[in-house]
C-alpha positions in Angstrom: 63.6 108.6 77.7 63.9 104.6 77.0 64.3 102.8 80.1 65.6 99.1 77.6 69.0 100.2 77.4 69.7 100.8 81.5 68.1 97.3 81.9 69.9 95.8 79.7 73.0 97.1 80.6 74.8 95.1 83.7 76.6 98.1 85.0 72.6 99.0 86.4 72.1 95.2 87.7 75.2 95.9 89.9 74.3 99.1 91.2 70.9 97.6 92.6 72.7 94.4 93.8 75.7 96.4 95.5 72.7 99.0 97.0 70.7 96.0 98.5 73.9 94.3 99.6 75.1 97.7 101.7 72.1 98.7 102.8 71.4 95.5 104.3 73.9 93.0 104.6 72.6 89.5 104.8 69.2 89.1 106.1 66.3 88.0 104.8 64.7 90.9 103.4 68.2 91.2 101.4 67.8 87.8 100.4 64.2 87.8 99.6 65.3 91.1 97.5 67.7 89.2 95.1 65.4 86.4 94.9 62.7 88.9 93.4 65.4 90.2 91.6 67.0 87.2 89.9 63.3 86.2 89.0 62.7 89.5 87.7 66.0 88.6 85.3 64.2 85.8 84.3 61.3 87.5 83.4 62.8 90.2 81.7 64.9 87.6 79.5 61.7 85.6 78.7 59.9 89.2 77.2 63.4 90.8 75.9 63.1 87.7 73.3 65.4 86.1 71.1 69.4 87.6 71.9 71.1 89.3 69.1 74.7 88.8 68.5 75.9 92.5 69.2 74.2 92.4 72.7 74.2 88.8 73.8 77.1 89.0 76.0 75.8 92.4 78.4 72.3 90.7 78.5 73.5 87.5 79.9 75.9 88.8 82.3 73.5 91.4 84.1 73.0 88.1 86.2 75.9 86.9 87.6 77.6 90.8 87.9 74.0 91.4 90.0 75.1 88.6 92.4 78.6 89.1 92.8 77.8 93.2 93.3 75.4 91.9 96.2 78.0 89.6 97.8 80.7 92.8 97.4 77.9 95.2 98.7 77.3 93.0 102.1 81.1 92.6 102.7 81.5 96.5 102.6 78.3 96.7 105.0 80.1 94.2 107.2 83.8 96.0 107.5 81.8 99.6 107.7 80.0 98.2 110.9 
């Protein structure tokens, strides 16, 4: 089973950013978290090479949609408290 296309789609960037974001809210392990994530984008982008037309747009906006899902996960652990 090929892992490349549940990377590269954004819809699995959100899930992990809303998971860390409700699990644990802001702190520093949840910061420290997205950090490694959004590093990991970066890394992934440098090896995923040069962006084709048909997918450009998903690849690029796993990172923002992983940020905002984080920020929306951590206001859902804050009203469930």
């Amino acid at each position: 089973m090929a892992i490349i296309p549940y990377i590269d789609s954004p819809i699995s960037w959100a899930i992990v950013g809303f998971i860390i974001g409700a699990a644990l809210g802001v702190n520093f392990a949840s910061v420290a978290l997205v950090a490694v994530g959004l590093v990991g984008f970066v890394l992934y982008m440098f090896l995923h090479g040069p962006a084709r037309r048909s997918t450009e747009g998903k690849l690029f906006a796993a990172c923002p949609v992983f940020i905002v899902a984080w920020m929306v996960g951590f206001v859902v652990h804050n009203l469930a408290l």
